[in-house]
C-alpha positions, -999 to +999 in steps of 0.1 A: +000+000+000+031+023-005+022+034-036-012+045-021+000+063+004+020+082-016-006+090-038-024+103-009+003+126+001+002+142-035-032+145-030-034+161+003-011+189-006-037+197-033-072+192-012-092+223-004-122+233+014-149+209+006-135+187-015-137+147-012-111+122-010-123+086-028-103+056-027-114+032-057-090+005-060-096-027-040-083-016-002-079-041+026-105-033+052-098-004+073-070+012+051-086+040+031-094+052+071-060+049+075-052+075+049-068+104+074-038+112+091-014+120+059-045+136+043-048+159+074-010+168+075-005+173+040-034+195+036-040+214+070-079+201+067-097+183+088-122+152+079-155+158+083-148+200+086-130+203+056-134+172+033-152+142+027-137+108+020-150+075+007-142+042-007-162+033-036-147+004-054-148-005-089-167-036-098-144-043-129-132-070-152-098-068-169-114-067-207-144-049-200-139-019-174-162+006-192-188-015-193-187-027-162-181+010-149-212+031-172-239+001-163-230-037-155-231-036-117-242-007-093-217+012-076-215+012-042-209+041-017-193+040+019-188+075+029-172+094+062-210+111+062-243+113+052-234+146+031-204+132+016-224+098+009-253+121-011-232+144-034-211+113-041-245+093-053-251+125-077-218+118-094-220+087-097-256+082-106-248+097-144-217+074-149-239+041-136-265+032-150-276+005-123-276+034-095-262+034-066-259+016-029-248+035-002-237+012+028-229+023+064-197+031+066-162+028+042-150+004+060-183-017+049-180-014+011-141-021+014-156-059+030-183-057-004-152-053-026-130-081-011-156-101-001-170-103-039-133-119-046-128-141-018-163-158-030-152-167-060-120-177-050-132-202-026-162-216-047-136-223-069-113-242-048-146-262-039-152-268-073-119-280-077-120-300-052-151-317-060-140-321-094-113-346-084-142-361-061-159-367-092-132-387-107-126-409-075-164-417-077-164-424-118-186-398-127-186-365-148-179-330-132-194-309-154-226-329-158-226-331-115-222-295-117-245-282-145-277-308-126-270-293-097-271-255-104-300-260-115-315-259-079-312-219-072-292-224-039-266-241-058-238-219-077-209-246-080-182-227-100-161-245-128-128-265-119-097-251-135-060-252-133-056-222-113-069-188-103-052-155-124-050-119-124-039-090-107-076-099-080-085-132-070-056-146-059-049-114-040-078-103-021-081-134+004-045-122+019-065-089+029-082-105+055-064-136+063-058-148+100-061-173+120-101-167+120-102-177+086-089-217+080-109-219+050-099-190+036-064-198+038-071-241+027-091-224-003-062-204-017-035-230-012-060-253-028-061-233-060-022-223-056-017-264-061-039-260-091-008-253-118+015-282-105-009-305-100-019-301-139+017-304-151+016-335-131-015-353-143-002-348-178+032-361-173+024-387-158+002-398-188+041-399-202+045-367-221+082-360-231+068-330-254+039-306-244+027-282-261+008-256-235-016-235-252-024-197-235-001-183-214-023-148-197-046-154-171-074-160-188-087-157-224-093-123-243-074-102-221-032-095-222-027-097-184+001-127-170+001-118-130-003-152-114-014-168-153-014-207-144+016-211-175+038-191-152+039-224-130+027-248-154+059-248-175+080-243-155+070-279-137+068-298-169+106-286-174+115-295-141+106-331-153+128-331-182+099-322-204+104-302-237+082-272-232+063-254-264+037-225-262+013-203-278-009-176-273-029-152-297-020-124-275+018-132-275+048-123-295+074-153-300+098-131-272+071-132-250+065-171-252+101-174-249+098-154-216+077-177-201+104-206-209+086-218-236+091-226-273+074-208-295+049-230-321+025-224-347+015-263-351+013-296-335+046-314-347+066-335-319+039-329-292+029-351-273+001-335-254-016-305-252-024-287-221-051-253-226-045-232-198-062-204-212-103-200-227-089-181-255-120-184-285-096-190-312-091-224-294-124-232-300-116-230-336-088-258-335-090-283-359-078-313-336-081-339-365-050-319-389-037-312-355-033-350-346-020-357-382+016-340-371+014-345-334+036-370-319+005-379-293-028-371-286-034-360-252-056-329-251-059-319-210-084-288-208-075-266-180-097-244-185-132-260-200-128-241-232-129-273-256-155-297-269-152-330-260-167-346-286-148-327-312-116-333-298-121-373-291-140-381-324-111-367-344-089-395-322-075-378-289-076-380-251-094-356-238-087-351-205-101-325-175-104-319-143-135-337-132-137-352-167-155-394-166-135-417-184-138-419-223 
């Protein structure tokens, strides 16, 4: 939070009589609060008598921030006071189109913002781990899953192999302690993700593997905690040769990851997608298998068709996945 507080000092020296300080990025709980003091000193104002401050986070998606901002999701308003809270709602009321909720204090929407991640971070560790449940037991993940969302209290999110970005990962650390076991199991649960795919796939006996998308997730040019970052690196480890591709990548930047850079399929012996990019979609598996030295196809991500893949003569493996 250095960087924050410097900002803060910046923005101190420049504050004057009525105006409001508002904190947008994700803050651990507590900490845009904590901001007061330097505001005070740098600015020789006082909260509450001479400005307002507020944490109003932004409910984002890396890939679609503007629309998110102008209308996806309402934005949400913890102020230092009811009069800071209203001329705030004004502002914000002709950006959003969803409106606004004000909540009771800043510390309160600094919890909505971190809670939002922590969610989804461990639904997603639950999903993996029933995912692997569903292969002790025989059965198929995504048909478990997709039956039982289908009850409304049920939101079982999809197993993967592993969490990205510059959020997710990030957020649970916020509010970690020694309250919060599952918090804590959930994110080393999804940490494990990335190995524990390298491993599945070498020890199908892959000598050559060919990992296709190295960012965090498809559509979007962001590689903070990308699941390639550990996934090749393990599969090297092993004494694997290590080839990748990615529509958003330039050969140096493959190469960066540790990676070979490849066009085709030729001397691969499996496939790992750890990426939804849509142009995977479009991969014509049966001219793939033609030059690939094997025909192991393990879907990180859930971004293939199993059908398509295993009637043009591969393995298509998943987390979760029933046997062929």
């Amino acid at each position: 939070l250095s960087i924050v507080r410097e900002v803060a000092k910046t923005a101190g020296k420049g504050l004057h009589q009525g105006a409001i300080v508002v904190t947008e990025c994700t803050m651990p709980p507590g900490e845009t609060e904590a901001l007061v003091p330097i505001l005070e000193k740098e600015s020789g104002l006082k909260l509450g008598k001479g400005f307002g401050l507020a944490h109003c986070p932004e409910r984002t998606s890396s890939g679609t921030a503007l629309r998110d901002i102008t209308g996806q999701y309402p934005k949400v308003i913890g102020a230092s006071d009811a009069a800071t809270a209203k001329r705030l709602k004004v502002v914000y009321d002709k950006i959003d189109a969803k409106g606004c909720i004000l909540v009771s204090s800043i510390k309160a929407a600094e919890c909505v913002k971190v809670f939002e991640g922590v969610y989804r971070d461990v639904n997603i560790a639950l999903a993996n781990e029933l995912a692997r449940v569903c292969e002790r037991l025989g059965v198929d993940a995504a048909e478990v899953f997709t039956t039982a969302n289908t009850q409304p209290y049920s939101h079982i999110h999809k197993p993967g192999c592993g969490v990205g970005g510059h959020c997710i990962p990030y957020y649970p650390y916020f509010i970690m302690g020694p309250d919060t076991p599952l918090i804590r199991t959930a994110r080393e649960t999804n940490d494990e993700m990335p190995r524990l795919t390298a491993q599945r796939v070498l020890s199908a006996g892959a000598k050559s593997v060919l990992v296709l998308g190295l960012t965090f997730r498809g559509g979007v040019k962001e590689f903070r905690k990308s699941p390639a970052l550990e996934i090749i690196p393990e599969l090297k480890k092993a004494g694997c040769r290590v080839f990748g591709r990615d529509p958003l990548c330039s050969d140096a930047e493959v190469r960066d990851f540790g990676a070979e850079p490849m066009l085709g399929f030729k001397a691969v012996d499996a496939v790992i997608v750890a990426a939804n990019h849509k142009e995977f979609k479009a991969i014509d598996w049966r001219a793939a298998f033609k030059e690939a030295r094997g025909r192991l196809v393990f879907d990180g991500v859930g971004v293939l068709d199993r059908k398509e893949v295993e009637k043009a003569g591969g393995t298509y493996l998943a987390w979760g996945a029933s046997p062929a």
